[in-house]
N, C-alpha and C positions, 0 to 999 in steps of 0.2 A: 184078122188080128190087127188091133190097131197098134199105134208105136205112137208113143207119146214121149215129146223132148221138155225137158225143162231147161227155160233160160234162168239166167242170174236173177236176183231181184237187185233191182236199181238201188244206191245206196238212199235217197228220198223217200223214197217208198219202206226201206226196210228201218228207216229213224222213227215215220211214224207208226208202224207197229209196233214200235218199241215204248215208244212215249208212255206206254202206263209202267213201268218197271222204273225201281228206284234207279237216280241219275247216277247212285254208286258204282252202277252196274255195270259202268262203261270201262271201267280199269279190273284189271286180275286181284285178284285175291289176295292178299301176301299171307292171311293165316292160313284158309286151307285152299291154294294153288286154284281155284276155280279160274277157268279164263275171263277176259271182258265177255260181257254182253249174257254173262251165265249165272245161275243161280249159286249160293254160297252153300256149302255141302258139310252135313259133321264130318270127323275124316274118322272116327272107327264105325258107325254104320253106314253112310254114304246119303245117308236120309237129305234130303233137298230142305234148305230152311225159305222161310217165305223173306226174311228182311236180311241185309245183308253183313257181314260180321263189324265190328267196330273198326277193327283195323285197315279193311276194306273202305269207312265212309271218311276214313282219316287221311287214306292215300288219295280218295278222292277227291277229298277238299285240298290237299295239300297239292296237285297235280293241276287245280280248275282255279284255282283263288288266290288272292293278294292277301295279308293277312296282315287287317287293321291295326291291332294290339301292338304286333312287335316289328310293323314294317320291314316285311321281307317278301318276293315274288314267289308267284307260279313256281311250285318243282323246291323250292328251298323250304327248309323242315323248319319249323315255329323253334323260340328259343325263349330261355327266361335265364336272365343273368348270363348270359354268354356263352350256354350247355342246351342240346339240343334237346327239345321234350319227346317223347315215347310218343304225345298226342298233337293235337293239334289245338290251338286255342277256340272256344268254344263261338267268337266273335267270326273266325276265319271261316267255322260251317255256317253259319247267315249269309256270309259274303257269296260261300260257294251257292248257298242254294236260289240268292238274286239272281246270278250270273247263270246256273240252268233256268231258271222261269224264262 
């Protein structure tokens, strides 16, 4: 009988297996709670979707990028007129997606 151990995979090694998956992929979910690094799920049949939900690549660019339009950092949500928007300016996902290449 043999016994076979598995070690960790090295955090290097498991970025570039990762590298074909959208760079949304790296933050959780806020509409249907999927974690980082996980596929975006319907939440009444569970079905796996291949691209990741809107809200998902909104938190992502708002988390990775600066945002041109209305000069505010990483982590601070986009604004217009002094009210914060639901999305993200569509200049701030360009910015994010330089910033992963």
């Amino acid at each position: 009988m043999t016994i076979r151990y598995s070690a960790p995979m090295p955090d290097t090694l498991r970025h570039f297996m990762r590298a074909k998956q959208d760079p949304a992929r790296a933050v959780a979910c806020p509409h249907c709670a999927a974690p980082a690094h996980r596929p975006c799920v319907l939440r009444k049949s569970g079905r796996l979707l291949t691209e990741p939900h809107p809200q998902r690549r909104s938190a992502w660019a708002q988390l990775s990028a600066c945002c041109p339009q209305c000069q505010v950092e990483p982590t601070v949500p986009c604004h217009e007129d002094g009210r914060a928007r639901a999305t993200v300016h569509a200049r701030r996902y360009q910015e994010a997606e330089e910033v992963a290449a």
